[in-house]
N, C-alpha and C positions, 0 to 999 in steps of 0.2 A: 313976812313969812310966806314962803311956799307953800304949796297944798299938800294935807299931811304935817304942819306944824314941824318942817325940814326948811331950816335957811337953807337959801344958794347956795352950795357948794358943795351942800352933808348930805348924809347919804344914810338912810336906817340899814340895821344889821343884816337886815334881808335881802338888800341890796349889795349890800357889802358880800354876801354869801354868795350868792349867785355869782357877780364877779368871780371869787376864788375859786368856785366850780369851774365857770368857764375856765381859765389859767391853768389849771389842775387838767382839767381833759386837754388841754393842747399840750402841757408840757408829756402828758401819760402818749398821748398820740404820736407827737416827734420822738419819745423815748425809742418805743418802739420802732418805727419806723427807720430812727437811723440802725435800731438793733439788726431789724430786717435787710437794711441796706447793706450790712456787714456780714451777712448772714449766721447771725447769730440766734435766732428766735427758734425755737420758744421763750420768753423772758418769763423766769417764774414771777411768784408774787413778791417775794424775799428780793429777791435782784434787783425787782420794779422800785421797791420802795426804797431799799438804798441806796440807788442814782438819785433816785428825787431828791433825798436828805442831801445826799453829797452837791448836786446842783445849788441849791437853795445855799448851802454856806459856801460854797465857793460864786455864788453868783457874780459877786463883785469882780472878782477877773476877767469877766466878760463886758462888765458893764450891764449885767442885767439884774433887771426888778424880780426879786424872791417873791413868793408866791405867799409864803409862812415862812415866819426867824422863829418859830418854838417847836416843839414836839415832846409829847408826853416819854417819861424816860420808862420804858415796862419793856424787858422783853430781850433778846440777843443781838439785836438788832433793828434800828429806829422804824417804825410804821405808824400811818395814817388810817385810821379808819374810816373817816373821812372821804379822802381821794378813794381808798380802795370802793367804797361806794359808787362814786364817780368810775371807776374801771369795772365796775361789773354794771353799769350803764351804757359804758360803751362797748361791752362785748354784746348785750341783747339787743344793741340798735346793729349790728354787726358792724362796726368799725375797728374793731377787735374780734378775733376769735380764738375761744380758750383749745389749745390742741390737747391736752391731756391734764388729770388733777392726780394730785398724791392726796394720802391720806396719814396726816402726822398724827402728832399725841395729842391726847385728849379729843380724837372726833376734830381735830381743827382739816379745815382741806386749803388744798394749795396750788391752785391752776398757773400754768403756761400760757402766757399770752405770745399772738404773733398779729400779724396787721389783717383786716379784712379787707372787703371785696372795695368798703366806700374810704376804706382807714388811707390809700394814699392818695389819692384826688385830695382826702380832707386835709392830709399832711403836708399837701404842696398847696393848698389855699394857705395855711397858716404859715408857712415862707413867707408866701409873698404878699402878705400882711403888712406887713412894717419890718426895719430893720432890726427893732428889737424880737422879733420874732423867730432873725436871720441869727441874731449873735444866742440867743436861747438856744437853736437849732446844735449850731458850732458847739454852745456847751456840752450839750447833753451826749453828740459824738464824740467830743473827746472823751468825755466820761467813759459811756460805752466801751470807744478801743481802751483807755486804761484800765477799768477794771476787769472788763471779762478777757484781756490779757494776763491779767495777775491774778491775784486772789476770787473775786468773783465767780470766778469759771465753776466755782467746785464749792465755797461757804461764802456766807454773806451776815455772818455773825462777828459783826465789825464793832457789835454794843460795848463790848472792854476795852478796844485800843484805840476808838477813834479819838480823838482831842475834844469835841464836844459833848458824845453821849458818854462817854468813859471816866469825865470827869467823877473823883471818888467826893466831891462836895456837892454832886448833885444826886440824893436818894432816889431808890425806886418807887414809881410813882410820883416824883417829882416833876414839874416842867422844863427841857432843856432850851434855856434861851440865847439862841444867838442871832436877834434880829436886831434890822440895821443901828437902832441907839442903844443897842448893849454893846458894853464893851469887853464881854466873853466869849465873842464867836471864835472860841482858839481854833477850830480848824483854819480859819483868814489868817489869825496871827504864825502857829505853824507851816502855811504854802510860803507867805513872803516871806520867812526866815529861810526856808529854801530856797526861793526864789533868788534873794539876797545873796546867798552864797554859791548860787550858778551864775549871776548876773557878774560877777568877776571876769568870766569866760565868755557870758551870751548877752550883751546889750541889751538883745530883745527877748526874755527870758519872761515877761511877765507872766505871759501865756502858758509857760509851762506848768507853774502851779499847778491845776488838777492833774496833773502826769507825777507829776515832785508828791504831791498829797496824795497821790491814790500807790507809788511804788513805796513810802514809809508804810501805809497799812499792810500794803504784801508783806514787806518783810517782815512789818509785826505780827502778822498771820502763821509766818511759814514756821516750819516745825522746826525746835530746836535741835 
């Protein structure tokens, strides 16, 4: 036994935590930054948090390690409380900095985030990390140009039509699970049915997925 009463290999919850902190502030830091590279920023908090969701279930088209396969089902649209702790950490280390807050209902607020002064030095250390760092990066722009080209731009109240949190068998207040040994992450199962049926046309189609997955939410968005 290791010290701590931890065999080789395992690792306590608190360690395990801190990992996903870390993971969480790099994926919240490239968010941004590729936001900013596109000039797209302020990124509110609403926007922030459903790239993340959408990241994490589509990860596997990238090839990359999800960070969380669940999310508590409350709300118009999936959020972390969690991470959001994590992004208001890294706006008072200024690696982020909040440019303005709304004030919604019920007393809730709702800041803007854009990159700070240390947020791209940090962003270009975690490029050039690892390659899984490189294909995480690629995720989350593509994200970026597909959704704030479409629906994004204007709501982000995606809670009714997405394929995993819209699901009507899963209550509110319930967990929505689509991590990697479940076999309900329907957003995955919905991309490669598109993917499938562009892949007639485009060989190398796989990648399209988050573009194919984020232009079905537009149009289930758009007004009838």
């Amino acid at each position: 036994m290791s010290q701590g009463g931890l065999k080789p290999g395992e690792s306590d919850g608190k360690s395990a935590s801190l990992e996903s902190a870390g993971m969480w502030k790099a994926w919240v830091v490239l968010c941004i930054s590729e936001s900013q590279r596109m000039g797209l920023t302020p990124v509110s908090t609403a926007q922030l948090h459903v790239i993340l969701y959408l990241a994490n279930t589509l990860a596997d088209l990238y090839g990359v390690t999800r960070v969380r396969g669940r999310v508590l089902k409350r709300g118009a649209y999936p959020f972390f409380p969690d991470v959001q702790r994590e992004v208001d950490r890294l706006a008072f280390a200024g690696v982020l900095t909040i440019e303005h807050v709304e004030f919604g209902v019920k007393g809730h607020l709702a800041a803007h985030y854009a990159l700070g002064e240390r947020g791209a030095q940090i962003s270009q250390a975690i490029v050039a990390h690892s390659m899984e760092a490189q294909r995480t990066a690629q995720l989350l722009c593509e994200l970026v140009c597909a959704c704030f080209g479409r629906f994004l731009y204007e709501r982000a109240d995606i809670g009714a039509i997405d394929a995993n949190y819209g699901d009507a068998l899963v209550l509110d207040g319930e967990v929505v699970d689509f991590s990697e040994w479940s076999s309900d992450n329907k957003n995955m199962g919905l991309a490669r049915l598109l993917i499938e049926k562009l892949r007639a046309l485009r060989p190398d189609a796989q990648r399209d997925g988050v573009r194919l997955y984020c232009d079905y939410l537009d149009k289930a968005l758009a007004p009838a």
